[in-house]
Structure formats: structure tokens, C-alpha cells
C-alpha positions in Angstrom: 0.0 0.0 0.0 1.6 3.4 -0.9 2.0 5.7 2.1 0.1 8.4 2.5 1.4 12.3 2.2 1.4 13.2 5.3 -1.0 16.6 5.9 0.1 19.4 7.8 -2.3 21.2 10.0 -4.6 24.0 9.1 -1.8 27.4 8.9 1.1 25.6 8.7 3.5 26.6 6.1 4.3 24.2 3.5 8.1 25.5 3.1 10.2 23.9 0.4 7.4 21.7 -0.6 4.7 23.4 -1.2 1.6 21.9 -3.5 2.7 23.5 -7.0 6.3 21.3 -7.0 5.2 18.4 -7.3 3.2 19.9 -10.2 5.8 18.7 -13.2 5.5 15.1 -11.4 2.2 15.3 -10.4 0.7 16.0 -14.6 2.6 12.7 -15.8 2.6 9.3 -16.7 5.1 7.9 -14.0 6.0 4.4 -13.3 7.3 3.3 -9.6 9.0 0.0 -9.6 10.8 -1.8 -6.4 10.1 -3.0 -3.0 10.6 -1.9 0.6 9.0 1.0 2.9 10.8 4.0 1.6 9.7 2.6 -2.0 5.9 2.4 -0.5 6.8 6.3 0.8 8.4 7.7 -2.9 4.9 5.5 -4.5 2.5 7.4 -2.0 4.3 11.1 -2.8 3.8 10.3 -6.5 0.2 9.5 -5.9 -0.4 12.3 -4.4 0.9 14.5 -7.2 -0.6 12.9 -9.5 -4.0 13.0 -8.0 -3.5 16.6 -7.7 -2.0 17.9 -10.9 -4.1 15.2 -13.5 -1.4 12.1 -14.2 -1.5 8.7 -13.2 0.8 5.9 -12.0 0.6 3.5 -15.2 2.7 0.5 -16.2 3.6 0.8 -19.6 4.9 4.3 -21.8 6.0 6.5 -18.5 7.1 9.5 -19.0 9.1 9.4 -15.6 10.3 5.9 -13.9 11.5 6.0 -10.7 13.1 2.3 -10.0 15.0 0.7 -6.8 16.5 -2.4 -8.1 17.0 -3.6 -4.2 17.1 -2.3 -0.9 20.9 -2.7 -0.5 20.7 0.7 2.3 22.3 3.0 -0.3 21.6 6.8 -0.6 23.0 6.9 -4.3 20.6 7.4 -7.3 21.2 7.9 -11.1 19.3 10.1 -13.1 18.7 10.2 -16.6 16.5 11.3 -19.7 16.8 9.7 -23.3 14.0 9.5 -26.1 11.5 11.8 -23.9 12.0 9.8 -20.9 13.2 11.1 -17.4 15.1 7.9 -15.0 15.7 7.4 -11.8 17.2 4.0 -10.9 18.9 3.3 -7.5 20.0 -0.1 -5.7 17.8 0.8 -2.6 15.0 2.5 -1.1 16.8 5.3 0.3 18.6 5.9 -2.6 15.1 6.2 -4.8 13.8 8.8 -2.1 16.4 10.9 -2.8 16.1 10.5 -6.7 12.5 11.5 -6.1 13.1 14.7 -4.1 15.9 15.6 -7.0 13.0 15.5 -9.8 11.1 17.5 -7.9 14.0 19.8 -6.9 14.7 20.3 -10.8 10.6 20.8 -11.7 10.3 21.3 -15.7 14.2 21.2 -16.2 13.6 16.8 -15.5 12.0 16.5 -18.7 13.8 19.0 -21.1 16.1 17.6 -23.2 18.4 14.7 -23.2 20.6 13.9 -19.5 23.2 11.5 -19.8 23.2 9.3 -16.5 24.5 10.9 -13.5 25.0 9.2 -10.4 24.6 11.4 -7.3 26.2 10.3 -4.1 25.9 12.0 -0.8 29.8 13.1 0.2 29.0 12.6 4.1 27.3 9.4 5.4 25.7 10.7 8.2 23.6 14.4 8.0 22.2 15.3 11.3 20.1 17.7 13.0 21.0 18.2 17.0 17.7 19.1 18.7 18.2 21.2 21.7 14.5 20.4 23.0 13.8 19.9 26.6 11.1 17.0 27.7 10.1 19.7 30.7 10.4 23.0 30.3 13.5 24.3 32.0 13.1 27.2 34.6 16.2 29.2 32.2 16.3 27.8 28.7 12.3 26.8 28.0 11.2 24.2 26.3 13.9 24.4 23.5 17.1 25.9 24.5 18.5 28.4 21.7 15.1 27.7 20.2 13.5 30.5 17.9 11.2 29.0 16.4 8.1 28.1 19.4 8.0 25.0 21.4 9.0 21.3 20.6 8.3 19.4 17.5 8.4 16.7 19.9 7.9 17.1 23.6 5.9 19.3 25.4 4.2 19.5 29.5 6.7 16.9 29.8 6.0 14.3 27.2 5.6 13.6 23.8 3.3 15.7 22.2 1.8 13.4 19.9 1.3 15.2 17.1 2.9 13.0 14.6 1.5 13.8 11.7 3.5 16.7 12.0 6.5 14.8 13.4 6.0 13.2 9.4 5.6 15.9 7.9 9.0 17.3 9.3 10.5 14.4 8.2 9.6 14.9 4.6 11.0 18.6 4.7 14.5 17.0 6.1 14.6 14.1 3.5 13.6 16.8 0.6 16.9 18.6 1.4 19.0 15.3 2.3 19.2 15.3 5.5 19.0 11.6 7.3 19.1 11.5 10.8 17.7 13.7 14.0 18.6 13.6 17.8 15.6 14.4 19.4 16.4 15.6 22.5 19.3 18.4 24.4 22.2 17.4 24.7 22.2 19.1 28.1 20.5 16.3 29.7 18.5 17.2 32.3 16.2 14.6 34.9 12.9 13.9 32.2 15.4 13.7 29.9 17.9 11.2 31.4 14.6 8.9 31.2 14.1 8.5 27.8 16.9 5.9 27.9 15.1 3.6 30.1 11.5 3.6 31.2 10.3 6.3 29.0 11.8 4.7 25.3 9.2 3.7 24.2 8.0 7.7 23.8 11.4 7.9 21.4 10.5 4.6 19.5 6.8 6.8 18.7 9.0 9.8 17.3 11.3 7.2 15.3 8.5 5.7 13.9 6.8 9.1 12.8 10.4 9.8 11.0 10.9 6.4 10.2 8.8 6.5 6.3 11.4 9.2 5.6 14.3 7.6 6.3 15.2 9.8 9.0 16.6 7.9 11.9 16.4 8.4 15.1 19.4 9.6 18.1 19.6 10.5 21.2 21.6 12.7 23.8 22.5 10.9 27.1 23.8 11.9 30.3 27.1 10.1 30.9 26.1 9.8 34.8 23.1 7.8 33.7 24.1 4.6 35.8 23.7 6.4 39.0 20.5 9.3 38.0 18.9 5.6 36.4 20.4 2.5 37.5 21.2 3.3 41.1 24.8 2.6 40.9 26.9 4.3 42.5 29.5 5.1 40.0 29.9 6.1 36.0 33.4 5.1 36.3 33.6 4.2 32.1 36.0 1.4 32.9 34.1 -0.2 35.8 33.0 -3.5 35.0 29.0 -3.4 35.9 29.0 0.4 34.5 29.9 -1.3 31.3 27.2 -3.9 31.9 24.6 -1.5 32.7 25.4 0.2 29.6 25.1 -2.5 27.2 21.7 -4.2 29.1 20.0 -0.4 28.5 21.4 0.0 24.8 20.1 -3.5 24.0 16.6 -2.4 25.3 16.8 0.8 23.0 17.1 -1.5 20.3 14.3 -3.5 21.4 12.1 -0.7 20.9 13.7 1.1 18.1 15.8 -1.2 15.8 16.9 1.4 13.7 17.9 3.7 16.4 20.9 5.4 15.3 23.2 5.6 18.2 23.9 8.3 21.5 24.7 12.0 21.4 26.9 13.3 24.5 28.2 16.3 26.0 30.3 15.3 29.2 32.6 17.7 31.4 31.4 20.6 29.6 29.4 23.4 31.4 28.5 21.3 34.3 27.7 18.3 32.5 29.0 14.9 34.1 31.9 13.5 32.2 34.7 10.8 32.8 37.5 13.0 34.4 35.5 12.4 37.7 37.5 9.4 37.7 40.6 10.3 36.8 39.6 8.9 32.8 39.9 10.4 29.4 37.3 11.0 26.8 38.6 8.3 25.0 37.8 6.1 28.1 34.1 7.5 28.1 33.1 7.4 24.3 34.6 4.0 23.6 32.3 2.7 26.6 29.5 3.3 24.8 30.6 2.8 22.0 30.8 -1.0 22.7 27.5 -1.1 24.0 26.3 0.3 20.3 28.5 -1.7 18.0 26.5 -4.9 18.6 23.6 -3.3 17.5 25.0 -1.3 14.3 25.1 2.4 16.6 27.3 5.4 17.2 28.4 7.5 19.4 28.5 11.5 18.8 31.2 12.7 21.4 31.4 16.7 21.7 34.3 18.2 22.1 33.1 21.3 23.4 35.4 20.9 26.4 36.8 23.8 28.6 37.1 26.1 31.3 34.0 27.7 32.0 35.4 28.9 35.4 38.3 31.0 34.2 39.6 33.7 35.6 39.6 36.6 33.8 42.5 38.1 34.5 44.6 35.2 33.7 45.2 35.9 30.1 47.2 32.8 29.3 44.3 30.9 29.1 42.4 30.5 26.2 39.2 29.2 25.6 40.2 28.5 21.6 42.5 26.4 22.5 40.4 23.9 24.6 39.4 21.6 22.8 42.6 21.1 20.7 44.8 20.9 24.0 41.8 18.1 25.4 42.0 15.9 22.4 44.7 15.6 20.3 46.3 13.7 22.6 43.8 11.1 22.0 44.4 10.7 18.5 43.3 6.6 17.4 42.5 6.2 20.8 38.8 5.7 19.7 36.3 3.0 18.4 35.6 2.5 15.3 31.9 3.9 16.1 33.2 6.8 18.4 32.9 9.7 16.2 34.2 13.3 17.8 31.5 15.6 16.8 33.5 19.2 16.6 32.0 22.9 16.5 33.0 24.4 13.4 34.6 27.5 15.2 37.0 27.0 18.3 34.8 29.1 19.9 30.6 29.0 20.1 29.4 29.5 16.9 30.3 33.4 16.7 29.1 35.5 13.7 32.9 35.0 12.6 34.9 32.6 13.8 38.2 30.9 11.9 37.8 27.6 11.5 38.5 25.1 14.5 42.0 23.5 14.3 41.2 20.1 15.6 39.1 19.6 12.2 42.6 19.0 10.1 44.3 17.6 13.5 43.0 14.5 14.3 43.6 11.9 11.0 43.0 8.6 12.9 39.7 9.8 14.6 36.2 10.2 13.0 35.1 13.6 13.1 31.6 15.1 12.8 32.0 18.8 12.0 28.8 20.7 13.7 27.2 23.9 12.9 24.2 26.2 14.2 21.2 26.7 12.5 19.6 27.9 15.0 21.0 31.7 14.5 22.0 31.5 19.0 24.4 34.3 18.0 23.2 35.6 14.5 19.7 37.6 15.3 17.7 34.4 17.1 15.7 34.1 14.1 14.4 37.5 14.4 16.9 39.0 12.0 17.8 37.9 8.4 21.1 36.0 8.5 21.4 33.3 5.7 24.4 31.5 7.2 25.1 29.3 3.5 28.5 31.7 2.8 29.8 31.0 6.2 29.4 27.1 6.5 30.5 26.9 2.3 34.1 28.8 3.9 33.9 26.1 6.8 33.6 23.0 4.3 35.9 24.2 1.8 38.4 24.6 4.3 38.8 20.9 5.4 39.3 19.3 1.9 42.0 22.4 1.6 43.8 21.1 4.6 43.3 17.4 3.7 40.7 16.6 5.4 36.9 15.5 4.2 34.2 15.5 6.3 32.6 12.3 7.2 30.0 13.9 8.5 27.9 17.0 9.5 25.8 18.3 12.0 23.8 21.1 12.7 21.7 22.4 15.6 18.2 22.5 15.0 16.6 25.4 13.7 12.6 24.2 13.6 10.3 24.1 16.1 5.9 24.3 16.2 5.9 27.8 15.2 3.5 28.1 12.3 6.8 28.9 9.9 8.8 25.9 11.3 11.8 28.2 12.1 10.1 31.5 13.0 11.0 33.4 10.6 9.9 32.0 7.3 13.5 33.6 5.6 15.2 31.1 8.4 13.7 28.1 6.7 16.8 28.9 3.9 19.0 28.1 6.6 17.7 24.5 7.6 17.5 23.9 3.8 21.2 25.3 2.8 22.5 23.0 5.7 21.2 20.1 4.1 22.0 20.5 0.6 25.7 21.6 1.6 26.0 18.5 4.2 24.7 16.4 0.8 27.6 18.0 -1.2 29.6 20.7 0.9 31.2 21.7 -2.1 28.2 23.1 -3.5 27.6 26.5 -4.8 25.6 28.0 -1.8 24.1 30.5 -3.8 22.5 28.2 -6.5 21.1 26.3 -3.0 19.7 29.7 -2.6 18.3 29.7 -5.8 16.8 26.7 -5.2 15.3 26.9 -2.1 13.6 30.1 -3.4 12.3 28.1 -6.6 10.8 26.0 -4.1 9.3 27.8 -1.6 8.1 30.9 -3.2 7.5 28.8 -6.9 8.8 29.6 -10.7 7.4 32.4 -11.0 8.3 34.1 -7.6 10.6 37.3 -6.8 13.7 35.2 -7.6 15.9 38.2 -7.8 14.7 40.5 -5.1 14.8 37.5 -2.7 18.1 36.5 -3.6 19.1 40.1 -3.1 17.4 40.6 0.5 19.6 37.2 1.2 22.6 37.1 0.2 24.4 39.7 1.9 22.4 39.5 4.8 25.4 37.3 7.0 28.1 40.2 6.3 25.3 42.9 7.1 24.3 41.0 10.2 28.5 40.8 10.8 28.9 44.7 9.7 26.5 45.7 12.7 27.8 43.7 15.7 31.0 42.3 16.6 33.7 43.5 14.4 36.8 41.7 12.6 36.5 38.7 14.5 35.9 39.9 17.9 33.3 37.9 18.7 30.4 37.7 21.4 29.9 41.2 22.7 26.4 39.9 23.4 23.8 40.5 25.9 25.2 37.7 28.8 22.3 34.7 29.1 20.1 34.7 26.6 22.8 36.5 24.3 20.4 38.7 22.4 21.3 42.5 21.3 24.8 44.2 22.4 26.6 44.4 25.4 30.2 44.9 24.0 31.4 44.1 27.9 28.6 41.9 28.4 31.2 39.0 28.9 34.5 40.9 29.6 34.9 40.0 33.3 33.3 36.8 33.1 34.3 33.1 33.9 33.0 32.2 30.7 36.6 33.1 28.9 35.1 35.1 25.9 37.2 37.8 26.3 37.7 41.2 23.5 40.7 43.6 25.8 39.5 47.0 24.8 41.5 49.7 26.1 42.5 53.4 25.6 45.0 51.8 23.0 43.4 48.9 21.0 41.6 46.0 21.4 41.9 42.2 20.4 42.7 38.9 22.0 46.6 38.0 21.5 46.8 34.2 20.3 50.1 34.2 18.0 52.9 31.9 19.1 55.5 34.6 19.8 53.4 37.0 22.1 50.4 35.5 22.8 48.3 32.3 23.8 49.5 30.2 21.4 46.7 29.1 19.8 47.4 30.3 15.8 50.3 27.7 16.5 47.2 24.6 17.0 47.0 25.0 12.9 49.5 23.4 10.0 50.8 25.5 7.6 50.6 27.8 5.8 48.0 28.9 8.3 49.4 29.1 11.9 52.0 31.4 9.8 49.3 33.4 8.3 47.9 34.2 11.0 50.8 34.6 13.6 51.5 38.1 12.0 48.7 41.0 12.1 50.1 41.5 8.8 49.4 38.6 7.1 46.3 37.5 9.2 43.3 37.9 6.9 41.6 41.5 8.4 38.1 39.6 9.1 39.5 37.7 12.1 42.3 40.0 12.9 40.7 41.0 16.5 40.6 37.1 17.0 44.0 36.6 16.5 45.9 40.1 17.5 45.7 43.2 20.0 45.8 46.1 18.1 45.7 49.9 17.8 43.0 51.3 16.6 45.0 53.3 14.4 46.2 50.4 12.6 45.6 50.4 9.0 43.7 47.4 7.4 44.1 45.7 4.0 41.4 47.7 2.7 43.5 50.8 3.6 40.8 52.1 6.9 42.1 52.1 10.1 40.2 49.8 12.9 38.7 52.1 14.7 37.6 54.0 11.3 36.3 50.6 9.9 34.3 49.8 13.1 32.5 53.1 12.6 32.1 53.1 9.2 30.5 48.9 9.2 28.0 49.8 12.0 26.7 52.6 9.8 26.5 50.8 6.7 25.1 47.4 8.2 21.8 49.4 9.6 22.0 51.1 6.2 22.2 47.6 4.4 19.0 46.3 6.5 17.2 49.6 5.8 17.8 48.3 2.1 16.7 44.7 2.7 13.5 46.1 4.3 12.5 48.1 1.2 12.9 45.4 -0.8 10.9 43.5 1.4 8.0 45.8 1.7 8.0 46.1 -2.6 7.2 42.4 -2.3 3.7 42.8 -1.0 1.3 41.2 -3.0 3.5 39.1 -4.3 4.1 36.4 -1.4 1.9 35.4 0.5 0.1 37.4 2.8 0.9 35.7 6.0 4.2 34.8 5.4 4.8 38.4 4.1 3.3 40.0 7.3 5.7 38.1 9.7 9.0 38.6 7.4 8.0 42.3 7.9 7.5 42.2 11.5 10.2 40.5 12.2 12.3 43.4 9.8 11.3 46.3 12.5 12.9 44.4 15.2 15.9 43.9 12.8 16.1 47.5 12.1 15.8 48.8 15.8 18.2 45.7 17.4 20.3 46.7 14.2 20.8 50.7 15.4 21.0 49.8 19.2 24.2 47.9 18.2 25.2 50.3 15.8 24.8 53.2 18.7 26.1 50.7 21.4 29.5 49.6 19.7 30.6 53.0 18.2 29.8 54.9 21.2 31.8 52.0 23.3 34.9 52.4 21.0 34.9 56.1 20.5 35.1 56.6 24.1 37.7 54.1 24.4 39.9 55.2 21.8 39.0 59.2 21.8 39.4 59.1 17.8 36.0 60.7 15.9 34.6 59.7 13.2 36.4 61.1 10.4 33.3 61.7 8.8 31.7 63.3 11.2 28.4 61.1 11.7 26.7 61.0 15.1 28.1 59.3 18.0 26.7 59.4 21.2 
């Protein structure tokens, strides 16, 4: 029996697959030919269409076949068109899925022509989504911690919400874009949480199955101290024998439930989080514990290596934050299982508007690394601003194969939650979708993903060029009017939301930006400083050792410097932080006429919240602007040379 669509509740936007594309599908003669449930999934999505849009499934003379010659577990697919007919064979379900979602990607352009077959492989195996949703809401961080976008998808008053029709119909967004897999819970685990491991799994195994048709599968986050919070032990130690034990007894029961399950995420000894140096134990020791409880069962574990002091002292400046997790693990080089992967933040820092790219990424040959980036926009406007983050993780992606190193996987914090717009602000949904399309192929153009997703969700015939204008730009305008040249944070403390440029700078918290009457800038070169450009191979430690090599976007990251000093592009600092905050509220004032032309020609709703959301931009946009040049003109006592207001 084909599976049903599944049908999103009344006011729910239909993103990146909306009704009209499946429309060049939907009006032809298709044939669907294998076996399997993600077969029966692709049959019932080319039902739909056609009962929509006037064709019909048929047997003989198709004008599209769509064939999975097995169900072998592959995600490849070959596409082809010869003698007026469009193919898509692959050896497996999964595989055919994707195939089908590409068709509908290309809309007309599948059945122009001639196409010679073309295989299409995903680079990374594994293309997950971190979910930082809490089971209960949390007194601090809500129901979803960095979450923009409304509650839970999946848990709310402390359970599972039940809505899984909407569960599914998330499920079909993520496969649409390539993405395969979802942890559905924080990695900060907190008591309901802990319980989904044991006597509260089979409210996961619900969710899996809900993801299951779209070949989405299912992690998720555990606290390391769960032996003693679940099993009344009364140690975690990773190399005690009945912690082991208990361990493998509750992953075998996870796999009772869930067969498919896809493994454990983990944050341990970071921010309070229990971890195995309570023992005197690496993270080696910790990760390849559960790892052997998984590999019987075909799992993995995710291992974060966000690891560090959060209880510096701030007046000790040889400590560095950027260098934590480098100095933690490296050492541990092949000391991990086979299905231990080290799931690294793409910055060494916490996913700052600008960041360079985390050393450990092109450090660590003999380890399996997961390279993970925010969606959720935690420091890029909390999905009340327009900040299409595709340039920034393209920079990230291209950077690993530059050093040697590919990416065997990705992962990116959740951006979706049950606001009516998935993500909160319906130009955040490009986000979710860039991340998947670049984790499919991270050497992808991110503006033709753009281009795409804007085919998709605002059709054919849409504001191609005025959307792609408002979007673009809009990371290096969000950049322009808050933290400068690499700075970083300079963020309300908590909730990080709006400017406070010493919001942080006598904190434990080791985010650190040294203004003073002279210059500003954290030192990290070898000869002077902290060290840390030294964590990075060549040519780049010697790039950026020397303010005058070091590129001038992350010069403030990697040097303390006068603010007279004179940048690449010929300004001095101080003049280039005055002149950036004038032109990045300028560049939103832009964005927002181009958004307000557009009435009338998106949808009403969708164009009602995008312009809400755009008045907030504007006034969070010339707080900072006022906040920030005021800070540094009273630091530095240099005026604008141009004379603009500066309070």
C-alpha cells in the first residue's frame, strides 16, 4: 500500500514543498517499480501529485520511472532522460527517495532535453540535526534551549506531544533537502530527559516511527552519569566493569524498541555536565564505553568536544578558551572506536558571527570527526533577524578538503520548532535547507542552493531576484553591525540577544575582546600570545601569527591592536568599526524596502511576519550600531572622520 502524504495542520507553512512542486510530477505518466517502505513512501508522494496535478501511476509508456533495483541501504541514485524519458534508478530504497526529491528539486528542467546518467552520491554518510528540546520545560532555557522557532516538534508538558502527523511531515522537509538522521532531545540532559533511555523509550520509539517513512533515523543525547541518576549505581566510572554492563543491558533495550535507532549523542565535562574525568579517565575512556555497548547493534556514538574552562579567571590571560578543545583531544588521537565519532563545533569558539575555523578539524587523521554547525541563529539575530548563514558554513567546508581533510559527516543544531513557519521566521527556513543541501555535497555553490530553495518555496514564477538580493548579503550585514573583525560575542550575557560589547569581559566564561584606551583584540600568536594560531599546520598558523598577514576579518581574533592600525582595505580599525555599523543598519534599511516592494507578491501571512520580524531587525540593528561605536569612540577618543553622530 503506498503511504500516505502526510497533511500538515490547518496554517502551517508548507516550506520547500509546497503543492505547485510536485506539479511537473504530479501531470505525468510515471512508473514506480521496487520494494521496501521507503519505496511504498516515494509510490505514495507520486500519488499524491498525480491526484493533484491530472497524471496517473501506469505500467507501460511512463514519461518518468522512478526504480529501486533492491534495498541494499544506499543513498546513491542515477538520473537520466533519453528518447523523452526522465530515470531514476537506485539499488535501494533510500537511494530512490532521494532521486524523487531531486526531480522535484529540478521541476520542468527533468523532462527537457536529453541527460546522460549521472549518479549522485551524498559526500557525508551521516547528516544530522542536534535538537536542543527539553522533555520539561526548564526554569532558564524553556522548552527548546537556543530555540526561535516556538516549542517542541516533539515534547511538550513533559511528554511527547503526539502530534505525529507533523512529526512526518518534518520528516519529509529533512529528507527533501537530504538530511538523514535527528537527535531528538538536548544534549544538556536534564532529569525527564535522562529517562528516555530507560523507562520512558518507548516515547522515542513513537518519534522514530513518525520519522521512520522518511528515512530519517532516530538519536539520542544521554547523560554520561546515567548509571547512577537511572540504575542506582553508585558510579559512571567508564572502565568499571558493571557500569559497562549496565550500559550494554540499557542500549540492548533501546534496540528493542527502536531497531533502527541510530546511536547516543553526549556532551560530558562541559558546562556542568558529568563527564569521565570524575574518575581520573579520558574521553577516549568515556566514548569508547558506549561505543561498545552500540556496535552490537549497528550504533554510534557522537562525542562533543566542546570541552573547557567555563570557570576561568579573567585576568589570567594565558588561558584561552580557543585552544580547549585542541589541547583536550589531540592527545587522544586513534585512541577511539571504530563507532566513536568526535563531533567538533566548526569555530573553536561557540558559533560566533565570525569565527576561523576550529584547528582540531585538520588535526586528528586517525579519529572520525563530525564537524557541527548552528542553524539555530543563537548568535546571529535568534531568528528575528535575516542571516542566511550558507556563505559562512561553504568557507567552513571548503576549508577541510583544503587542509586534507573530508568531512565524514555534518551536523547542525536544530533550527525548527511548532511555530507556524517551522523556524520562525519563514526567511530562516533557507537556513535549515542550505545546511542540508551543503551536508549532501559541501562543495556546492551556496548561492544556486539559494536559488533553489527560493524556486521551491516561493514557486517559478516568484521574486527570484529581489529574494536572492534581500539574502545574500544578509550574513556580512548581520557581521557589519555587531561584533567586528572577529571579535566575537559582545552579546547580551544569558540569553545572548542584542549588544553588550562588555557583556562577557569580566566573566568566567573566557570570551574575552581587551578593549583599552590603546586597541583591542585577544593575543593568540605563538611569539606574544596564547599560542593558539600555532594549533593549525601550515601555511595557516603562519598566516595568521603576524597581524600583517592574518586575513583582516578575524584580525581581532588573533591580535591586540591599535586602533589606528591600518587594514588591507586601507581604513584604520577604529575607522572601519565606525564606518561597518553605519552601513550594516543602512544595508537592513535596504533589505526592508525590498521586502516591503514584495507585497502582494508572497503570500500574505508569510509576508506580514517577514515584515514584522524586519522592524525588530532595524531597531536591534541601530541599538548595536549606537552601542558599539559609542563603546569604541570613548575608548579610543578618535572621531569619526566623517563626522556622523556618535553618542
Amino acid at each position: 500500500m503506498p503511504l500516505p502524504v502526510p497533511v500538515l495542520p490547518e496554517g502551517v507553512d508548507p516550506a520547500w514543498l509546497p503543492e505547485q512542486a510536485f506539479r511537473p510530477v504530479g501531470g505525468r505518466r510515471v512508473l514506480v517499480r521496487g520494494s521496501g517502505p521507503l519505496v511504498e513512501t516515494v509510490h505514495g508522494e507520486v500519488a499524491e501529485a498525480c491526484a493533484r496535478f491530472g497524471g496517473a501511476l501506469v505500467e507501460d509508456d511512463p514519461e518518468l520511472v522512478l526504480e529501486a533495483t533492491g534495498d541494499d541501504g544506499s543513498e546513491a541514485f542515477t538520473l537520466g532522460r533519453r528518447d523523452g524519458r526522465t530515470t531514476v534508478t537506485a539499488s535501494g530504497g533510500r537511494g530512490l527517495l532521494y532521486g524523487f526529491f531531486h526531480v522535484v528539486r529540478l521541476g520542468q528542467a527533468a523532462f527537457r532535453g536529453e541527460r546522460p546518467p549521472e549518479e549522485h552520491r551524498p559526500a557525508p554518510a551521516l547528516r544530522m540535526l542536534d535538537h536542543w528540546d527539553n522533555v520539561a520545560v526548564h526554569p532558564v532555557m524553556g522548552q527548546v534551549e537556543r530555540g526561535y522557532a516556538g516549542g517542541s516538534l516533539f515534547w511538550a508538558d513533559g511528554r511527547a506531544r503526539g502530534e505525529f502527523e507533523r512529526v512526518r511531515a518534518y520528516g519529509r522537509l529533512l529528507a527533501a533537502c537530504g538530511i538523514n538522521a535527528v537527535a531528538v532531545n538536548n544534549v544538556n540532559v536534564h532529569a525527564a530527559e535522562a529517562r528516555l533511555l530507560t523507562d520512558r523509550i518507548g516515547e522515542v520509539a513513537d518519534i522514530a516511527a513518525a520519522l521512520r517513512p522518511y528515512g530519517i533515523r532516530t538519536h539520542l543525547s544521554v547523560t554520561f552519569a546515567a548509571p547512577i541518576v537511572l540504575g542506582r549505581l553508585d558510579t559512571a566510572d567508564p572502565l568499571d566493569a558493571g557500569v559497562r554492563a549496565w550500559w550494554a543491558a540499557a542500549t540492548e533495550r533501546v534496540y528493542e524498541a527502536i531497531p533502527d535507532f541510530g546511536g547516543y549523542v553526549v556532551k560530558a565535562d562541559s558546562e556542568g555536565q558529568p563527564g569521565p574525568f570524575a574518575y581520573g579517565r579520558t574521553h577516549a575512556d568515556g566514548a569508547n564505553m558506549l561505543a561498545a555497548a552500540l556496535a552490537p547493534h549497528g550504533g554510534t556514538v557522537h562525542w562533543r568536544a566542546f570541552v573547557y574552562d567555563h570557570r576561568q579567571d579573567w585576568r589570567d590571560r594565558t588561558t584561552d578558551r580557543a585552544r580547549a578543545a585542541y589541547d583536550h583531544f589531540l592527545p587522544l588521537d586513534g585512541r577511539f572506536a571504530a563507532n566513536a565519532v568526535l563531533q567538533v563545533k566548526h569555530g573553536p569558539m561557540d558559533f560566533q558571527v565570525r569565527e576561523p575555523v576550529s584547528p582540531l578539524i585538520c588535526a586528528m587523521p586517525r579519529t572520525r570527526l563530525a564537524v557541527e554547525l548552528q542553524a539555530t541563529q543563537e548568535y546571529t539575530g535568534q531568528q528575528r533577524h535575516v542571516c542566511w548563514l550558507g556563505p559562512m558554513w561553504s568557507e567552513v567546508l571548503r576549508f577541510g578538503p583544503a587542509a586534507g581533510r573530508g568531512f565524514e559527516e555534518l551536523v547542525a543544531v536544530s533550527s525548527a520548532g511548532d511555530d507556524p513557519f517551522w523556524t520562525g521566521h519563514p526567511l530562516a527556513q533557507a537556513n535549515l535547507y542550505t545546511f542540508g543541501r551543503l551536508a549532501w555535497r559541501p562543495e556546492a555553490d551556496p548561492g544556486a542552493v539559494l536559488d533553489e530553495w527560493i524556486a521551491l518555496t516561493f514557486g517559478a514564477d516568484g521574486p527570484a531576484k529581489e529574494l536572492h538580493a534581500v539574502l545574500d548579503g544578509s550574513w556580512r550585514t548581520y557581521e557589519k553591525y555587531t561584533a567586528p573583525l572577529g571579535v566575537g560575542f559582545m552579546v547580551q550575557p544569558g540569553h545572548h540577544y542584542g549588544p553588550s560589547v562588555d557583556g562577557y569581559e569580566y566573566s568566567p566564561w573566557g570570551t574575552y575582546h581587551f578593549a583599552d584606551r590603546d586597541g583591542v583584540g585577544v593575543d593568540r600568536s605563538t611569539a606574544t600570545g596564547t599560542g593558539f594560531a600555532g594549533q593549525y599546520p601550515a601555511p595557516w598558523a603562519e598566516t595568521y601569527e603576524s597581524p600583517e598577514t592574518c586575513p583582516d576579518e578575524l584580525l581581532l581574533f588573533f591580535h591586540h591592536v591599535p586602533y589606528g592600525h591600518v587594514l588591507k582595505s586601507g581604513r584604520t580599525v577604529i575607522q572601519h568599526i565606525y564606518d561597518t555599523h553605519f552601513e550594516g543598519v543602512a544595508e537592513v534599511e535596504a533589505a526592508m524596502a525590498v521586502w516591503a516592494s514584495l507585497k502582494g507578491r508572497v503570500a500574505p501571512a508569510r509576508h506580514a511576519r517577514v515584515a514584522e520580524r524586519y522592524e525588530e531587525q532595524l531597531r536591534s540593528a541601530r541599538e548595536w550600531r549606537d552601542q558599539v561605536n559609542s563603546y569604541f569612540f570613548r575608548k579610543s577618543g578618535v572621531p569619526d572622520e566623517r563626522g556622523r553622530t556618535i553618542w
